[in-house]
C-alpha positions as CSV (number, residue, x, y, z in Angstrom):
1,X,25.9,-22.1,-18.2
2,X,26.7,-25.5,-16.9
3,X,23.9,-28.0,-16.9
4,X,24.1,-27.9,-13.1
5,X,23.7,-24.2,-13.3
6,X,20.7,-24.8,-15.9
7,X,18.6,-27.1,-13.6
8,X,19.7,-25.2,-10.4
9,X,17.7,-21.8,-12.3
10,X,15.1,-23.6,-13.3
11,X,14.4,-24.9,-9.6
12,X,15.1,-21.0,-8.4
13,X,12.6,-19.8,-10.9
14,X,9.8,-22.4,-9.8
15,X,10.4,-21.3,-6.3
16,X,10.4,-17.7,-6.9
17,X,7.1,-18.0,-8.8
18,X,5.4,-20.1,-6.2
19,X,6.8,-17.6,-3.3
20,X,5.2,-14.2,-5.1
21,X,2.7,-15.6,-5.8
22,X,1.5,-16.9,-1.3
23,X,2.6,-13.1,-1.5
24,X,0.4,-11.8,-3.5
25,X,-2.1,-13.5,-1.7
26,X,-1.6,-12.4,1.6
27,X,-1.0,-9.1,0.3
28,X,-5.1,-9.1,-1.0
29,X,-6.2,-10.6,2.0
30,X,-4.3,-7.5,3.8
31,X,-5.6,-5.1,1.4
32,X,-9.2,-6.2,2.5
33,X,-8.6,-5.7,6.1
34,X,-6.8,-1.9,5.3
35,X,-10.2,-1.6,3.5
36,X,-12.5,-2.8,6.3
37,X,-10.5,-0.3,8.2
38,X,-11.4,2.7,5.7
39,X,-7.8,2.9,4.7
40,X,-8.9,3.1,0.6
41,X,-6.0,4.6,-0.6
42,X,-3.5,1.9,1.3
43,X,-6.0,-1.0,0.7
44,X,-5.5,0.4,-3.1
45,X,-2.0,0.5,-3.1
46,X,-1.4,-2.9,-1.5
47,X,-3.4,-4.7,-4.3
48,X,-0.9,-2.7,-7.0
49,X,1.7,-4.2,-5.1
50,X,-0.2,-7.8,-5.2
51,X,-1.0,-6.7,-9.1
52,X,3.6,-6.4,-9.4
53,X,4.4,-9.6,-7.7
54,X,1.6,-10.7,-10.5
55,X,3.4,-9.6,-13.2
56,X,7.1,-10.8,-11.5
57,X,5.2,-14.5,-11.7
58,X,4.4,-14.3,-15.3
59,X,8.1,-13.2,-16.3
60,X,9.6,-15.3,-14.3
61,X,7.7,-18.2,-15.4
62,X,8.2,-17.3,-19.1
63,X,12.0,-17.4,-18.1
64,X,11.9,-20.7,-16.9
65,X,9.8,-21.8,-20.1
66,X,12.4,-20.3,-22.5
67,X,14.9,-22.6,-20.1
68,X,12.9,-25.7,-20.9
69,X,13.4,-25.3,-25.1
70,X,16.7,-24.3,-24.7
């Protein structure tokens, strides 16, 4: 990988986190209103989906720390 390639990734990755996670939050914000609205069961699903983009943050963001030491 080029070092143009290298920094370009590392700029991606940053991005990416930083996008999930204004996702995530707006998907908990949404998952309280589904709640407010007695919809449980989607209000529950929509903070798994918040719980994923979580996740997707932290490996993504250990990707772009293994970039740094490389």
């Amino acid at each position: 990988m080029s070092m143009d390639e290298r920094e370009k990734l590392k700029l991606m990755l940053a991005h990416w986190v930083e996008h999930n996670r204004e996702h995530g939050e707006e998907f908990r914000e949404w998952a309280e209103k589904a709640r407010a609205m007695g919809e449980a069961g989607a209000a529950d699903e929509i903070l798994a989906a918040a719980r994923a983009m979580d996740e997707a943050g932290n490996l993504l963001t250990k990707s772009r720390e293994r970039l740094e030491v490389a």
